[in-house]
N, CA, C and O atoms as a printed pandas DataFrame, in Angstrom:
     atom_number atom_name residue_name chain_id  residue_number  x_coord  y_coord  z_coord
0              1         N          UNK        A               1  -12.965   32.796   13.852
1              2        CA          UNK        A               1  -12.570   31.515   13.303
2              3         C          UNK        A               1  -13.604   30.474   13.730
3              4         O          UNK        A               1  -14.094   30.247   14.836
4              5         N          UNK        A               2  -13.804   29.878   12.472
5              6        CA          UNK        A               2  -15.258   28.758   12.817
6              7         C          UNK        A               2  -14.725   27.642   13.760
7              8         O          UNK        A               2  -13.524   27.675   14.026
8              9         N          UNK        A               3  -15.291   26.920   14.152
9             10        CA          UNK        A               3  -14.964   25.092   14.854
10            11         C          UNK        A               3  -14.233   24.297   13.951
11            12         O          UNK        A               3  -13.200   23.650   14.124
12            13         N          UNK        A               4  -15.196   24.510   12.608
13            14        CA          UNK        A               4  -14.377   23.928   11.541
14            15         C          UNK        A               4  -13.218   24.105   11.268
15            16         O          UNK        A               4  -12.503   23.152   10.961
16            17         N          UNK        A               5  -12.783   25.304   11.314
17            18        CA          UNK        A               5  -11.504   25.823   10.730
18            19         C          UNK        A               5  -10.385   25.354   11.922
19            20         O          UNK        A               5   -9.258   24.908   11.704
20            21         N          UNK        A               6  -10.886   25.533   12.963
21            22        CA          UNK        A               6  -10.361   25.059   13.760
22            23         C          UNK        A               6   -9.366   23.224   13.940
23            24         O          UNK        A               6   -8.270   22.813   14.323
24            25         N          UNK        A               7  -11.172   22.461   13.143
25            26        CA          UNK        A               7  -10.961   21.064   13.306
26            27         C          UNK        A               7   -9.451   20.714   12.043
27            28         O          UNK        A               7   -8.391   20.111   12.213
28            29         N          UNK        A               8  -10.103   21.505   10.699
29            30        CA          UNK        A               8   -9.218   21.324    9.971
30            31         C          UNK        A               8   -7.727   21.435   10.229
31            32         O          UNK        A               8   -6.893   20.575    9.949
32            33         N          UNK        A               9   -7.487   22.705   10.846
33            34        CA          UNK        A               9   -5.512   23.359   11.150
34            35         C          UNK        A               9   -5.312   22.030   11.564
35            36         O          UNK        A               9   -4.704   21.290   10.792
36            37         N          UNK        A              10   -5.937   21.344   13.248
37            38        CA          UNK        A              10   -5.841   20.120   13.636
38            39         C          UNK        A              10   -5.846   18.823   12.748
39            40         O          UNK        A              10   -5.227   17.815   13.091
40            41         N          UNK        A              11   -6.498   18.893   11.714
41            42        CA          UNK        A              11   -5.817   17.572   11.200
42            43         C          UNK        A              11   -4.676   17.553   10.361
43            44         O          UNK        A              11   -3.936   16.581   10.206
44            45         N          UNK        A              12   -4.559   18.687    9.812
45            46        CA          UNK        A              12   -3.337   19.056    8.774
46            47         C          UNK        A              12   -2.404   19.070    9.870
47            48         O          UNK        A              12   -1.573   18.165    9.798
48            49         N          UNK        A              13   -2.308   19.776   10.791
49            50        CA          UNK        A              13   -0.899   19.741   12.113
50            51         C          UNK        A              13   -0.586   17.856   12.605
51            52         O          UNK        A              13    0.544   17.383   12.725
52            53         N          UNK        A              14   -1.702   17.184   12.785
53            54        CA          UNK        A              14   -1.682   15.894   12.872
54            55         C          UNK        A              14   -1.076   14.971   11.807
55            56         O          UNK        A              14   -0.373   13.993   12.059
56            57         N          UNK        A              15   -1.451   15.419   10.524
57            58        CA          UNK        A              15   -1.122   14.675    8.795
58            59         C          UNK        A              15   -0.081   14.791    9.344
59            60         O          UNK        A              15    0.231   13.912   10.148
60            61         N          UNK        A              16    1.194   16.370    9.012
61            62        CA          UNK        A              16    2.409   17.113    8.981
62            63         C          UNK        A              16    2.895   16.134    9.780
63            64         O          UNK        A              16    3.655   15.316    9.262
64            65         N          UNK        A              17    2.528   16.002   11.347
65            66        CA          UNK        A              17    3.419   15.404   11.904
66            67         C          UNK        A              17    3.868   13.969   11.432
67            68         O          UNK        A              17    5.019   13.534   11.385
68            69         N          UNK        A              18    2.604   13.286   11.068
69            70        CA          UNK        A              18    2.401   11.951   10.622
70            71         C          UNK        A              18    3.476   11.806    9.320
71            72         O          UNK        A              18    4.410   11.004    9.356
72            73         N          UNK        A              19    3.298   12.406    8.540
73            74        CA          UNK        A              19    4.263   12.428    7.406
74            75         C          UNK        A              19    5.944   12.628    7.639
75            76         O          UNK        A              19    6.878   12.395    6.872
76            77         N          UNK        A              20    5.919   13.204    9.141
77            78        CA          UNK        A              20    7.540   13.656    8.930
78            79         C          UNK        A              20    8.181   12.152   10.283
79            80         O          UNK        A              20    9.296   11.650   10.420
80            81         N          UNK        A              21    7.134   11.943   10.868
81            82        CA          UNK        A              21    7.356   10.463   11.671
82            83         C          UNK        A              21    7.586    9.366   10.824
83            84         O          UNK        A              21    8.506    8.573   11.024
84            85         N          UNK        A              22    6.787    9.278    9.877
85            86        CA          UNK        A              22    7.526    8.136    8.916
86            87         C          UNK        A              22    8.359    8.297    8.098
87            88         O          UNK        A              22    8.917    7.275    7.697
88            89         N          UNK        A              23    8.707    9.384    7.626
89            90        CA          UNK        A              23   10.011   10.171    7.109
90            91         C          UNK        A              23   11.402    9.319    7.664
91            92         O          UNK        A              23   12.197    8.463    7.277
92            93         N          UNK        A              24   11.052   10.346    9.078
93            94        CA          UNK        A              24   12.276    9.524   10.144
94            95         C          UNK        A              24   12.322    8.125   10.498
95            96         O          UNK        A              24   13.439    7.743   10.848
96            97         N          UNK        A              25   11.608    7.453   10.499
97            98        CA          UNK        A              25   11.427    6.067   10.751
98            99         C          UNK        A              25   11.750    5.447    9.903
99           100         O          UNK        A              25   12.644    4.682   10.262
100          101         N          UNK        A              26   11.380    5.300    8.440
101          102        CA          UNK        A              26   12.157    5.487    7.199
102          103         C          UNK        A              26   13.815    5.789    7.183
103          104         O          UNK        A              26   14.743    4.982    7.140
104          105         N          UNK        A              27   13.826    6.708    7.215
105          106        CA          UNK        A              27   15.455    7.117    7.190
106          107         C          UNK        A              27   16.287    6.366    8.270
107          108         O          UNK        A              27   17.503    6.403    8.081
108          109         N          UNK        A              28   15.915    5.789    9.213
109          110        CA          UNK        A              28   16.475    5.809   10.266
110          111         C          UNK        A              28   16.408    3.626   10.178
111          112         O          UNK        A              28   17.284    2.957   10.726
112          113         N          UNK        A              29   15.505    3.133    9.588
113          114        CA          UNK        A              29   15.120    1.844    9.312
114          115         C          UNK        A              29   16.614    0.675    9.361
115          116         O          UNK        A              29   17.021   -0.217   10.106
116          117         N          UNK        A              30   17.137    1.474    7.835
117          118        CA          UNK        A              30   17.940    0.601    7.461
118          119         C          UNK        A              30   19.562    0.526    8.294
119          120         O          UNK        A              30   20.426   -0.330    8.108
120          121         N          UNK        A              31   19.627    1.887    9.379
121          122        CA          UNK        A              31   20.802    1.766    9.838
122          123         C          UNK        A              31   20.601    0.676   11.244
123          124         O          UNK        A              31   21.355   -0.101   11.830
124          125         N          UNK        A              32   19.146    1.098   11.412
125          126        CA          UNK        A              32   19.295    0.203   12.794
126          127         C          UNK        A              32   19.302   -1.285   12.572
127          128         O          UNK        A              32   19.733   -2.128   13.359
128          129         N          UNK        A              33   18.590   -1.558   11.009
129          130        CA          UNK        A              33   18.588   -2.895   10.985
130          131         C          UNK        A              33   20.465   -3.436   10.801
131          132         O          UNK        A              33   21.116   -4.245   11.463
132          133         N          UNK        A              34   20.714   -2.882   10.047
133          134        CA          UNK        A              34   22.789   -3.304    9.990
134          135         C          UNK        A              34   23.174   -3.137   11.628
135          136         O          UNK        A              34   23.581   -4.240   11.990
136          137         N          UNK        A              35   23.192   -2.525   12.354
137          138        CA          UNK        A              35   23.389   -2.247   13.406
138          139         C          UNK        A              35   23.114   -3.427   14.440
139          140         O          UNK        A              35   23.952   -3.872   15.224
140          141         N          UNK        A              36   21.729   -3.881   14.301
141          142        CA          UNK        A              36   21.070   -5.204   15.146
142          143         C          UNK        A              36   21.675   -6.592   14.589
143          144         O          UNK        A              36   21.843   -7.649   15.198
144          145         N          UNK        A              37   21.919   -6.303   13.397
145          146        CA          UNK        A              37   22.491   -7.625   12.848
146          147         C          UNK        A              37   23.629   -8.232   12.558
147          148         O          UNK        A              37   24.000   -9.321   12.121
148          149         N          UNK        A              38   24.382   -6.567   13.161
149          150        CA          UNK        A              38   26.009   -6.832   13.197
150          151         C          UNK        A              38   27.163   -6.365   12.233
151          152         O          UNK        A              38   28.388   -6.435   12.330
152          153         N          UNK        A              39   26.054   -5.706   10.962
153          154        CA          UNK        A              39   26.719   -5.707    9.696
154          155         C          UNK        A              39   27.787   -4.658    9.953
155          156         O          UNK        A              39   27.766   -3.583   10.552
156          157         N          UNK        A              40   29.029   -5.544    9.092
157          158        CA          UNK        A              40   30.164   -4.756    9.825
158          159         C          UNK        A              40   30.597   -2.971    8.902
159          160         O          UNK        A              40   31.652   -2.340    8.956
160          161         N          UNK        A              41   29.713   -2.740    8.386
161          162        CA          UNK        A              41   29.767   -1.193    7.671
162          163         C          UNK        A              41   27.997   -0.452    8.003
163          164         O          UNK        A              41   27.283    0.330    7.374
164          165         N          UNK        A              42   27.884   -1.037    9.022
165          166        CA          UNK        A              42   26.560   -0.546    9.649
166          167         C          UNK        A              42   26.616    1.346    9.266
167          168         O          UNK        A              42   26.054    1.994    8.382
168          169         N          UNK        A              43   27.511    1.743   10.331
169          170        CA          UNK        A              43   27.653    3.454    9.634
170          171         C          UNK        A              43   27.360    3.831    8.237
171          172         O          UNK        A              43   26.781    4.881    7.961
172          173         N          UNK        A              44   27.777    2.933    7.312
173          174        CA          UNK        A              44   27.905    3.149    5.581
174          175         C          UNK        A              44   25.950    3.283    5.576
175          176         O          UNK        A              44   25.233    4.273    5.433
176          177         N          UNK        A              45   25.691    2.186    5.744
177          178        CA          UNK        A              45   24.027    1.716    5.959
178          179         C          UNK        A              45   23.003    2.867    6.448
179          180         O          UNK        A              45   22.008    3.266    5.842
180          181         N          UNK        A              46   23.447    3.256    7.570
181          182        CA          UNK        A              46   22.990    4.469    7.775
182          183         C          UNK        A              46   22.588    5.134    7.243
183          184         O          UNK        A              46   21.391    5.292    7.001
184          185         N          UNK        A              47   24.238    6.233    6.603
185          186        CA          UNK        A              47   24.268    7.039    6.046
186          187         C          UNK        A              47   23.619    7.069    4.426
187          188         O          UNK        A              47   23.096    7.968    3.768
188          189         N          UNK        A              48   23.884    5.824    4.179
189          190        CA          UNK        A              48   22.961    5.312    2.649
190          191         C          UNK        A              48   21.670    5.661    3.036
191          192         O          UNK        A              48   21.070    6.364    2.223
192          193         N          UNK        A              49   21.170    5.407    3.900
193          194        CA          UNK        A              49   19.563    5.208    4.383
194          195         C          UNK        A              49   19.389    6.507    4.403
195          196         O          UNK        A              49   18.817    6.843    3.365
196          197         N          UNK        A              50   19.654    7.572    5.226
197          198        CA          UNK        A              50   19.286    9.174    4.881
198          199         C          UNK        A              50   19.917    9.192    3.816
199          200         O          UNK        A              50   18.923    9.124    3.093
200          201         N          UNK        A              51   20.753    9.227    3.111
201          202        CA          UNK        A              51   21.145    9.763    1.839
202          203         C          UNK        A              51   20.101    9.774    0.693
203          204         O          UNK        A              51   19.905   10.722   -0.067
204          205         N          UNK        A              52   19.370    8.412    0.679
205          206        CA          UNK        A              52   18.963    8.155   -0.717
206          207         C          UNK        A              52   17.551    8.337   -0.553
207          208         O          UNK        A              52   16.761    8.349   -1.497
208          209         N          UNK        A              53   17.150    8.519    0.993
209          210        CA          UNK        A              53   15.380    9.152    1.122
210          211         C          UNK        A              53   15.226   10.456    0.896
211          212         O          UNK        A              53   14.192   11.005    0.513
212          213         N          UNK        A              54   16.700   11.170    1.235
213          214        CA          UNK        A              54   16.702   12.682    1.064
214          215         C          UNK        A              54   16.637   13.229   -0.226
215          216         O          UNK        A              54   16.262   14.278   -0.749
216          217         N          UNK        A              55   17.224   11.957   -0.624
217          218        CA          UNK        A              55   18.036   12.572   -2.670
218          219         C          UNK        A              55   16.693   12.380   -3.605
219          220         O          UNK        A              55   16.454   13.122   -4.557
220          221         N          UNK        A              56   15.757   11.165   -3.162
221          222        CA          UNK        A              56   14.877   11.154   -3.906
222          223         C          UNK        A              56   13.760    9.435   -3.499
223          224         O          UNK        A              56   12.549    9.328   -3.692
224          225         N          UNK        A              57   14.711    8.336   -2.918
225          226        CA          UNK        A              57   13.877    7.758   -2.531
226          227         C          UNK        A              57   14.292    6.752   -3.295
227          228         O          UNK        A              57   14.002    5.671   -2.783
228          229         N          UNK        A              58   15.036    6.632   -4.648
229          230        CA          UNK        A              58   15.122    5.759   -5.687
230          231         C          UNK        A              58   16.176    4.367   -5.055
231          232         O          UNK        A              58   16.150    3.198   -5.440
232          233         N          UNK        A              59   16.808    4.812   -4.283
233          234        CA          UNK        A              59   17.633    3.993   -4.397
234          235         C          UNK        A              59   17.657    3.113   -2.336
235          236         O          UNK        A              59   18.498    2.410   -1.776
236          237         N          UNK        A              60   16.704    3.505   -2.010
237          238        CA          UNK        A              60   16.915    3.101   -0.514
238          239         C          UNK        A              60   16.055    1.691   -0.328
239          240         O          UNK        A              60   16.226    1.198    0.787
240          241         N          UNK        A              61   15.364    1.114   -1.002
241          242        CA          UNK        A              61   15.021   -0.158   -0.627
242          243         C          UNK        A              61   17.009   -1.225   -1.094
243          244         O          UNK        A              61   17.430   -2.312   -0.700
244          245         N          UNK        A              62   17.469   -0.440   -1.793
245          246        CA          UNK        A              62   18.518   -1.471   -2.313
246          247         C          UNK        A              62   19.224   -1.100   -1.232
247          248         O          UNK        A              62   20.000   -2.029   -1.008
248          249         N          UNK        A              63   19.412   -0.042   -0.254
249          250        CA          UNK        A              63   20.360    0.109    1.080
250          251         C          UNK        A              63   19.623   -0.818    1.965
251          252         O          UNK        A              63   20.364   -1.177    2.880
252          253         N          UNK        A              64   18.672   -1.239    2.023
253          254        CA          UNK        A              64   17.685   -1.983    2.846
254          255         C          UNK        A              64   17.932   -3.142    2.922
255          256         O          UNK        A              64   17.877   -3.789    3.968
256          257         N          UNK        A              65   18.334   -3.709    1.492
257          258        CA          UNK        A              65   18.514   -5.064    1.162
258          259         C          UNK        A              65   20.225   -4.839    1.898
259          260         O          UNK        A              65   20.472   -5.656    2.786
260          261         N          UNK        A              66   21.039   -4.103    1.668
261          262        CA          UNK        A              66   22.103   -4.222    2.044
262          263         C          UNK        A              66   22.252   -4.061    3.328
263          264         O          UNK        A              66   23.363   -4.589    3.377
264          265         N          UNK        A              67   22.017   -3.726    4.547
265          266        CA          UNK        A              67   21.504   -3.891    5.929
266          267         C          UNK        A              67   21.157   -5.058    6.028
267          268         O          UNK        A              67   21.750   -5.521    7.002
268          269         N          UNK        A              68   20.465   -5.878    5.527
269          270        CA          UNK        A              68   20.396   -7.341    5.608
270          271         C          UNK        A              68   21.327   -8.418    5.414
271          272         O          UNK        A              68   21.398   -9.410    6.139
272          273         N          UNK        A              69   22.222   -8.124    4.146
273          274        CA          UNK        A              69   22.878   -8.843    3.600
274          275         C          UNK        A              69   24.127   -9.533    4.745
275          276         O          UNK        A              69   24.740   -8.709    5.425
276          277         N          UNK        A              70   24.361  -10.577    4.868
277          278        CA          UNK        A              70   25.744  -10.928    5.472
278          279         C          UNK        A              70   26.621  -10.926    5.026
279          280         O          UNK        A              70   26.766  -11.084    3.813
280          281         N          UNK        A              71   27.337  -10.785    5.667
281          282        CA          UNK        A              71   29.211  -10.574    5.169
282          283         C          UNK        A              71   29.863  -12.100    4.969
283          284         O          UNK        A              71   29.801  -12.723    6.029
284          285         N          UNK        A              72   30.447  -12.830    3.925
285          286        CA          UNK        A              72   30.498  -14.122    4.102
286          287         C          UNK        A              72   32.098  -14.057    5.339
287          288         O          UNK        A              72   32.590  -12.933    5.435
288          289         N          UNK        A              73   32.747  -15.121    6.121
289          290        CA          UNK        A              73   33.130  -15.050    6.454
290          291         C          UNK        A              73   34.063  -15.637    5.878
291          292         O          UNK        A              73   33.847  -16.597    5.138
292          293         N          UNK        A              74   35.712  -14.991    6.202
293          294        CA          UNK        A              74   37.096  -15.125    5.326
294          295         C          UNK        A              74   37.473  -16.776    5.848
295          296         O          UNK        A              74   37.458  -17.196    7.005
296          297         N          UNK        A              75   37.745  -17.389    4.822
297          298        CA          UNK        A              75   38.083  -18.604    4.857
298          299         C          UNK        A              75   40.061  -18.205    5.060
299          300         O          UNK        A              75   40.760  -17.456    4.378
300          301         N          UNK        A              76   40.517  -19.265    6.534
301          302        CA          UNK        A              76   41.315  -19.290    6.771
302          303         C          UNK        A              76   42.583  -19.786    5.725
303          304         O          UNK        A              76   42.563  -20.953    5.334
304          305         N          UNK        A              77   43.485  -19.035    5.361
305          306        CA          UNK        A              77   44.964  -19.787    4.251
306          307         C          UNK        A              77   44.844  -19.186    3.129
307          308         O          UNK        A              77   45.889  -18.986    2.510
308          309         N          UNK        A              78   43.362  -18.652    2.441
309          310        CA          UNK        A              78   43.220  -18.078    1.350
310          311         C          UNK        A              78   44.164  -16.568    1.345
311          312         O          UNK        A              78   44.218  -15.603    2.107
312          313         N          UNK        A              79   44.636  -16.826    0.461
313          314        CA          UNK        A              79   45.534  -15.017    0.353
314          315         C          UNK        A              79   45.886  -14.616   -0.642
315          316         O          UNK        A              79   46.432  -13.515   -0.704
């Protein structure tokens, strides 16, 4: 086995990892942001967040936005 072949396995093992670190960092984004900010279905957020990177990706910036979003707070007498 050449040096080269060598250098190459090493950067592809380096890419692989690189690709599956932002994977997780990704997936993992939108629960911590609901989580830090209090949002009170943080778990839902989460689970949206792996759900929709796993399924295809289409739909997880809109779980993103929802991790952000605030909950308005219930005005007292209304019922």
């Amino acid at each position: 086995m050449a040096l080269i072949d060598v250098f190459a396995w090493v950067v592809l093992l380096v890419g692989l990892g690189a690709v599956v670190a932002v994977f997780v960092a990704l997936g993992m984004l939108p629960g911590r942001v609901a989580r830090r900010r209090g949002h009170p279905w943080a778990e839902a957020v989460a689970v949206g967040g792996w759900a929709t990177l796993i399924c295809g990706f289409v739909f997880w910036p809109l779980v993103l936005v929802w991790a952000y979003v605030d909950v308005p707070a219930r005005r007292g007498g209304d019922a």
